[in-house]
C-alpha positions, 0 to 999 in steps of 0.5 A, a space after each residue: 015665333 011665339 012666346 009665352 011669359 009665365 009669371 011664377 017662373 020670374 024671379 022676384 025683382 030682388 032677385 034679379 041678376 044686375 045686367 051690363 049694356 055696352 053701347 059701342 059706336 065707331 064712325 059717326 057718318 054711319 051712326 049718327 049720334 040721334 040713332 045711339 042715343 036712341 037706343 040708349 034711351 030705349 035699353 034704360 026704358 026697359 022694364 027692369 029695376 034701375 039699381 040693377 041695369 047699367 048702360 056704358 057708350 063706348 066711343 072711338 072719340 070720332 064724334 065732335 059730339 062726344 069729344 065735346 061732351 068728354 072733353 075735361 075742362 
C-alpha cells in the first residue's frame, strides 16, 4: 500500500477536530503494565497539537499497579 500526504489538503492546526484515545486493559498477566504504557507513550507522542489530543486508560483495576496508583489516600 502506498500513500501519498498532500499537504494543502491538511487543515490548519487550528482547525484540526480534538481526537479522544481510549487505552482499555483487562487481564494483566496478558498486558502487562510496560506494553500499555508503551503504547500510551506512543499515541501522546503523535504529531498532533497537544490541546487537542486526549488519552484515557481505561482499567478493570486487576493491576496491583494501577490499584496502587488510583487508590485514594
Amino acid at each position: 500500500m502506498n500513500r501519498t500526504v498532500v499537504p494543502e489538503r491538511l487543515l490548519p492546526d487550528g482547525e484540526l477536530p480534538t481526537i479522544d484515545v481510549f487505552v482499555c486493559t483487562a487481564d494483566p498477566n496478558k498486558e502487562p503494565t510496560v506494553e500499555i504504557m508503551n503504547t500510551v507513550i506512543l499515541v501522546v507522542a503523535l504529531d498532533y497539537p497537544p490541546e487537542k489530543l486526549h488519552v484515557y486508560v481505561s482499567d478493570d483495576a486487576g493491576s496491583d499497579a494501577t490499584l496502587c496508583c488510583t487508590r485514594k489516600a
